[in-house]
C-alpha positions in Angstrom: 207.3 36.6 125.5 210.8 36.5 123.6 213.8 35.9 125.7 217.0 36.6 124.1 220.5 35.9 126.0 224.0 37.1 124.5 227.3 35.4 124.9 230.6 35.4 123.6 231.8 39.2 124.6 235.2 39.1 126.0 238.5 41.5 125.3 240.9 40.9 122.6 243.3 43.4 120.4 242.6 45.4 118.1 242.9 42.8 114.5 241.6 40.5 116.3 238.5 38.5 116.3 235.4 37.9 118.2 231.6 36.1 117.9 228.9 36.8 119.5 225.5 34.7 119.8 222.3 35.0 120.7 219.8 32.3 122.4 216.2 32.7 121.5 213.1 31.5 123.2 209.8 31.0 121.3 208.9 28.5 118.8 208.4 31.1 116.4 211.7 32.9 116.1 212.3 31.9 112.7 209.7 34.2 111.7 211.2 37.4 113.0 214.0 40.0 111.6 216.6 40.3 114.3 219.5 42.8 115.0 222.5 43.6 117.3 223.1 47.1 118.8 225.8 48.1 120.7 226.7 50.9 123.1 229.4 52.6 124.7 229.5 54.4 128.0 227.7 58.0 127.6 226.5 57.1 124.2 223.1 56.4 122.3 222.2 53.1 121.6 224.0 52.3 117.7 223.0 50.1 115.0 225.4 47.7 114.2 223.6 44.5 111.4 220.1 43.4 110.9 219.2 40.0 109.4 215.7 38.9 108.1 213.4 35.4 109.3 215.3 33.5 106.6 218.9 34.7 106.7 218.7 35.9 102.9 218.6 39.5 103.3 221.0 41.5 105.8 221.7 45.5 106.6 225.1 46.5 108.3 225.9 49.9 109.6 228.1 51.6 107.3 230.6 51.9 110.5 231.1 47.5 110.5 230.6 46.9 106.6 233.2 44.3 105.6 234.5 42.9 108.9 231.1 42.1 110.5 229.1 39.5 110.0 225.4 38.5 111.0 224.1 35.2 110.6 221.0 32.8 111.9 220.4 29.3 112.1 216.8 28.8 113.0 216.8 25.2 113.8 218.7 26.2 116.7 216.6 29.7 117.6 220.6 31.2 117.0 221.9 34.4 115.7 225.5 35.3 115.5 227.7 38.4 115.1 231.0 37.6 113.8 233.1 40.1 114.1 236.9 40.6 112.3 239.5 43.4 112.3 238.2 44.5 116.0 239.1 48.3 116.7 239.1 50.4 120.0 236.3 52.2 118.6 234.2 48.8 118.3 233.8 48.7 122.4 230.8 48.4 123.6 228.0 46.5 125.2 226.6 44.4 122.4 222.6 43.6 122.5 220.5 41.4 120.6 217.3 42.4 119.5 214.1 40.4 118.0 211.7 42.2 115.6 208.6 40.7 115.8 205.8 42.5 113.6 204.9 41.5 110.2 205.5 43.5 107.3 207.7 43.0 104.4 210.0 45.8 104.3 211.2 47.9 107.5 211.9 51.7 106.9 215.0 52.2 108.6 216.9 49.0 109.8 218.7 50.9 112.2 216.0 52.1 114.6 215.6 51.0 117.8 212.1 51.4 117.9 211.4 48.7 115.6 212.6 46.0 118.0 210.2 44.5 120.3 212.7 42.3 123.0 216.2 42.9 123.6 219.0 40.7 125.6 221.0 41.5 128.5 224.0 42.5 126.8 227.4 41.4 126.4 230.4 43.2 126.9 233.5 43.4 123.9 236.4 45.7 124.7 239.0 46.2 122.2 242.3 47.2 123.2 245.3 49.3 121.3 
């Protein structure tokens, strides 16, 4: 079993800055792709960075591209969402999520369905 706890969520302005980190369980994290999600109230869950066992390779939805950033440091079972130049429209509940099957290239980053174990959540609100 993978265990995954967020932290960091909080409110702040729009601008403004916020990162998020995620606690994994298992010796063998650094051998699985991870990703954050988000979601607002009444909305599906979206997409939002994907980052592979090594750190080398990472996706972004096209909706985050140049102000967030993923990041993992393995030694420490860690990933990290660093997130600049906050908007309203970035509130949300933010997940992470461990991908643990073996293969070298994933079809679509952005599905859910490729994510075996997912956090608790954490919440960011960004306000005007």
């Amino acid at each position: 079993q993978v265990q995954l706890v967020e932290s960091g969520g909080g409110l702040v302005q729009a601008g403004g800055s916020l990162r998020l980190s995620c606690a994994a369980s298992g010796r063998t994290f650094s051998t699985y792709a991870m990703g954050w999600f988000r979601q607002a109230p009444g909305k599906e869950r979206e997409f939002v960075a994907r980052i592979n066992w090594s750190g080398g390779s990472t996706y972004y939805a096209d909706s985050v591209k140049g102000r967030f950033t993923i990041s993992r440091d393995n030694a420490k079972n860690t990933v990290d969402l660093q997130m600049n130049s906050l908007k309203p429209d970035d509130t949300a509940v933010y997940y992470c999520a461990a991908d643990t099957v073996r293969r070298a290239v994933v079809a679509d980053p952005r599905a859910v369905k490729n994510y075996d174990y997912w956090g608790q959540g954490t919440q960011v609100t960004v306000s005007s």
